[in-house]
C-alpha positions as CSV (number, residue, x, y, z in Angstrom):
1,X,38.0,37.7,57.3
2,X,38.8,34.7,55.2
3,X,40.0,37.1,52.3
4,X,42.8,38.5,54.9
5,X,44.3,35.1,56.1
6,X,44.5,33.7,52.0
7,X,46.8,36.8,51.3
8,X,49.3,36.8,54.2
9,X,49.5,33.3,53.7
10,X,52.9,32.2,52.6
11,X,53.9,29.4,49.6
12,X,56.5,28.2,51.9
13,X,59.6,26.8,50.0
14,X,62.9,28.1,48.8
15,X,62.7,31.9,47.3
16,X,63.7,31.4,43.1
17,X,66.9,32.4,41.8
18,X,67.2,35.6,39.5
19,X,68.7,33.9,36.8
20,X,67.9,30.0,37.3
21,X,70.0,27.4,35.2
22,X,68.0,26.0,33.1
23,X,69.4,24.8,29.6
24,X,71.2,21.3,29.9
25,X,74.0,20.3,27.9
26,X,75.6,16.8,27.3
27,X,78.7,15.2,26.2
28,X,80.6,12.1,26.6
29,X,84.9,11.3,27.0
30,X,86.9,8.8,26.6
31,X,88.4,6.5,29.6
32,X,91.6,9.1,29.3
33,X,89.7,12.4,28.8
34,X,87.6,11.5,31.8
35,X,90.8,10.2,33.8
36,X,92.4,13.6,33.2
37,X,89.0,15.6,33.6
38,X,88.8,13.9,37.3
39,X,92.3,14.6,37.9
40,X,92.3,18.4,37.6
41,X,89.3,18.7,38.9
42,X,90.9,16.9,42.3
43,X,93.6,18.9,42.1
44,X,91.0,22.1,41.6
45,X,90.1,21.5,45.2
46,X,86.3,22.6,44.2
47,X,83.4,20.6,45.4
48,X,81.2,20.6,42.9
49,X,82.2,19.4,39.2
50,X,79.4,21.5,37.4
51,X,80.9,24.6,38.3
52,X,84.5,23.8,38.2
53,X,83.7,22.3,33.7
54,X,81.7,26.0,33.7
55,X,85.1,28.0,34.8
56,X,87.4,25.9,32.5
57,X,84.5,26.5,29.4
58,X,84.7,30.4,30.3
59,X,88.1,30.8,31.3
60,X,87.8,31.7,34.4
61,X,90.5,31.4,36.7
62,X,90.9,28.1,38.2
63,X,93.5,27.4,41.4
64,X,95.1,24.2,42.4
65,X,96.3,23.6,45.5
66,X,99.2,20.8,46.2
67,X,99.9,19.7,49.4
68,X,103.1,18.3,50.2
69,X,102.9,15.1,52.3
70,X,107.0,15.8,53.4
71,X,106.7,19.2,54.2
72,X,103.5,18.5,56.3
73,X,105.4,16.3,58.3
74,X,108.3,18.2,58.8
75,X,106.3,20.8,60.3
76,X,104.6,18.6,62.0
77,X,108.0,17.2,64.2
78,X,109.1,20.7,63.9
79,X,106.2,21.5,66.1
80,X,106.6,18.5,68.2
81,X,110.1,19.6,68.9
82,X,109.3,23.3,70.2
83,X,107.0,21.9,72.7
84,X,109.7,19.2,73.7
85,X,112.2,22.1,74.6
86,X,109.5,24.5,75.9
87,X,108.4,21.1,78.3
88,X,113.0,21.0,78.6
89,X,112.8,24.8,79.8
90,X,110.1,24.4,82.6
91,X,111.7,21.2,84.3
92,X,115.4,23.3,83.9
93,X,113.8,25.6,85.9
94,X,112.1,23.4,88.7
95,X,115.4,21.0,88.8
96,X,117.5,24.8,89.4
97,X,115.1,25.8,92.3
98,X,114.9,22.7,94.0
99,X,118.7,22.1,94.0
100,X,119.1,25.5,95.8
101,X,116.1,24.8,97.7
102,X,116.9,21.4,99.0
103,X,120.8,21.3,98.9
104,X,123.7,23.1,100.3
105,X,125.4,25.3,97.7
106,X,128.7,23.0,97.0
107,X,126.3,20.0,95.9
108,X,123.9,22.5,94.2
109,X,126.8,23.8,92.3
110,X,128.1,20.0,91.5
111,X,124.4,19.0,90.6
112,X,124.6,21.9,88.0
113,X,127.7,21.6,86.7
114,X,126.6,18.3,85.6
115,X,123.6,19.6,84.4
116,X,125.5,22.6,82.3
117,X,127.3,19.8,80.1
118,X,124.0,18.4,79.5
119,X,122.7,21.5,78.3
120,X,125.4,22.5,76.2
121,X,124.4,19.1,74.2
122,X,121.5,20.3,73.9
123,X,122.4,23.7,72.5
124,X,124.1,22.0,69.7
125,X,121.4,20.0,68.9
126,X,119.1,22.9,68.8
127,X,122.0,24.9,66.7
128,X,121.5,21.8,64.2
129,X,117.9,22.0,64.2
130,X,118.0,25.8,63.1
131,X,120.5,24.4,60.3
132,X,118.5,22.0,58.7
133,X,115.8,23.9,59.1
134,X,117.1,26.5,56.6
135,X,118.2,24.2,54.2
136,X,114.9,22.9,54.2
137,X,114.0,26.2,53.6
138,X,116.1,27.0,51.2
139,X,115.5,23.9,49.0
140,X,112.4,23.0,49.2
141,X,109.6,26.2,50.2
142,X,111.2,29.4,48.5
143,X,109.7,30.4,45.5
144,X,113.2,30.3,42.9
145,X,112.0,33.2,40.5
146,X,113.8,33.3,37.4
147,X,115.5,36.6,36.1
């Protein structure tokens, strides 16, 4: 009965790897080599060091990834805007119903002709939006590909 329990006992622990790294090697830079080392391998966006000096020893195809502080942000109030005009759309509509609800229809009209100018600004504001928006566009996230 003893025999039984020994041999469905388990080790316990993590299961070895196929092919284990196990050979070591060592070498030393200078204050600039290592600068430059640290920099690409930031700029790798990999996590661990080992393996990112392994794929620039073999070859192997290495990505960096940039990110771009100013087109972060513009996206970022770009994004802030469209809610801003969504939130501009919903009270529109409340301000329309409750001027027809609450008024005769000679003030209602007044209140929204007032209300059309103001809206017509901001039409023009949103066609300058859209126009910048392009040119950032056009300048600074197309891909120029040379011919």
């Amino acid at each position: 009965m003893n025999d039984n329990r020994n041999s469905k006992q388990n080790k316990g622990g993590r299961k070895p790897k196929l092919n284990p790294s196990i050979h070591r090697h060592v070498f030393r830079l200078t204050d600039e080599e290592n600068a430059k080392l640290l920099s690409l391998f930031e700029a790798s966006g990999m996590s661990n060091k080992a393996k990112f000096i392994i794929s620039q020893v073999f070859g192997k195809e290495m990505k960096t990834v940039k990110i771009d502080k100013g087109t972060v942000d513009f996206y970022m109030r770009l994004t802030s805007f469209h809610s801003q005009f969504r939130a501009i759309g919903v009270n529109y509509n409340q301000i329309v119903k409750l001027l027809y609800r609450h008024f005769s229809e000679k003030k209602a009209a007044a209140f929204l002709y007032k209300l059309e100018k103001q809206t017509i600004e901001l039409v023009q504001l949103c066609q300058k939006i859209i126009q910048l928006t392009e040119e950032f566009q056009a300048h600074y996230l197309k891909k120029q590909t040379k011919k």
